[in-house]
N, C-alpha and C positions, 0 to 999 in steps of 0.2 A: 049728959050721960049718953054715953053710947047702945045703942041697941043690939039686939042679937044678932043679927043681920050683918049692921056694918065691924061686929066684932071679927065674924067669918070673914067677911072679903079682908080685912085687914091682916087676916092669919094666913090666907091663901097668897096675899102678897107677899109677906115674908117670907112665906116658906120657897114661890118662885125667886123671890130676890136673892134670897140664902144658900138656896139648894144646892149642893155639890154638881158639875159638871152632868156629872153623869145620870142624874136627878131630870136632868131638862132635853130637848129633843132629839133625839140620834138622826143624825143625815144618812150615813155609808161608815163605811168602809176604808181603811190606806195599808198597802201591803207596798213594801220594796224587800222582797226576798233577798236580795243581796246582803243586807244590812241586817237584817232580821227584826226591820219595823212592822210593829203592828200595830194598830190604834183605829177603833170606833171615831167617827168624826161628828162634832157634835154643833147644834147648831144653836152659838151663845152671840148674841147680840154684843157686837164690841164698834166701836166708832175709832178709836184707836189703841190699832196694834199693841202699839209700844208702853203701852198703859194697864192693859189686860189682866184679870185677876189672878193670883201665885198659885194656880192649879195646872200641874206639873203631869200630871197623867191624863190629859187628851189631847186629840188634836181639834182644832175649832178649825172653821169654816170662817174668812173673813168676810163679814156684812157687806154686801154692794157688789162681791163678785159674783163672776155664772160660770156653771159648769160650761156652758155651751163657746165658752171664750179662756177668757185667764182666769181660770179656779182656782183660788190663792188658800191656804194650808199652812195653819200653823201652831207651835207652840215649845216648850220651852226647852232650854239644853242650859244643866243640866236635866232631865227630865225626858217626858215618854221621844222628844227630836233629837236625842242625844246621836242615836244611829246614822244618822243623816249626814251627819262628818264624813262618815265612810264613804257615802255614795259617789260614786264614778261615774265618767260619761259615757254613755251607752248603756246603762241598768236599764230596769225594768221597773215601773210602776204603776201599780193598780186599782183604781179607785172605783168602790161601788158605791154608787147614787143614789138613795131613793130608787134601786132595784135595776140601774142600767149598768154597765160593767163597763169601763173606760182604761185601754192599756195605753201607758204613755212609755216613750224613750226619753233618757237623760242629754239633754242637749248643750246644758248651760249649768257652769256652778260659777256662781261671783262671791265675792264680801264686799259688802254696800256699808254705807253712814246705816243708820236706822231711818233719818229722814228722807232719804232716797226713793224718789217715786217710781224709780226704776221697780223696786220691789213688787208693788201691787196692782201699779197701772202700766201696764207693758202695752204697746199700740201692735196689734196683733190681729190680722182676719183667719188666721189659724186655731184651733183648740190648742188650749198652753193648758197645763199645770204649772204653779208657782209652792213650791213648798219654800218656807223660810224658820229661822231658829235665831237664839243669839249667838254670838263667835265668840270667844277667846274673853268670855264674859266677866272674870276678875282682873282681868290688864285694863281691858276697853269695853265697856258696858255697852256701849253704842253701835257696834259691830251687828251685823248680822251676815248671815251664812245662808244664801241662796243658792236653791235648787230650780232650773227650770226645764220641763220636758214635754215635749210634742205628742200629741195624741196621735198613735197609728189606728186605732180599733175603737169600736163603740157597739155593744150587743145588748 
């Protein structure tokens, strides 16, 4: 028989395992004014991308990366990355951190396999942003649609 105690901890895990996106840690901030992207970035424990739960309105943060190098960004199209199609090189992107304010330029748009480490592990002594989404998602599911941009600024 279960005690009262171990009844809570098991209702408090579920309701972390369960919870809506938006339910569990806010990181920052993603603005591309160009595109008219906005999204809370939220910070959900994922091991792989391409696997990640059908929650269509945020963008995550992928595990294992740092702001202070390639800050990878992501999540679904259709869905809140749909905009991100649009982006051109030379935009403007903006990311607030845990309260530091980071302006990046549009340097790089690719379309990678999904299994492409090019996507998440970029060998870089620069601050990169990596944003990525899926491409052309009902032809080729395995497509994705890479943004990559140069940090000018950090306040």
């Amino acid at each position: 028989m279960l005690k009262a105690g171990s009844i809570f901890v098991l209702l408090v895990l579920l309701f972390v395992l369960l919870a809506p996106a938006h339910a569990r840690e806010m990181e920052g901030h993603l603005s591309i004014p160009s595109v008219g992207l906005e999204s809370d970035i939220y910070n959900i424990t994922v091991k792989n991308a391409a696997n990640y739960s059908p929650d269509d309105t945020v963008v995550r943060h992928l595990e294992g990366t740092q702001f202070k190098w390639n800050f990878v960004l992501f999540g679904h199209n259709p869905g809140v990355m749909s905009p991100l199609l649009g982006v051109q090189m030379g935009d403007m992107v903006y990311v607030t951190y845990y309260g530091q304010v980071a302006t990046y330029v549009v340097t790089e748009i690719l379309i990678v396999q999904d299994n492409n480490a090019r996507i998440t592990y970029a060998e870089t002594q620069d601050a990169i942003l990596t944003l990525f989404t899926c491409y052309a998602w009902e032809e080729n599911p395995s497509l994705r649609y890479v943004v990559r941009a140069s940090r000018i600024s950090l306040q």
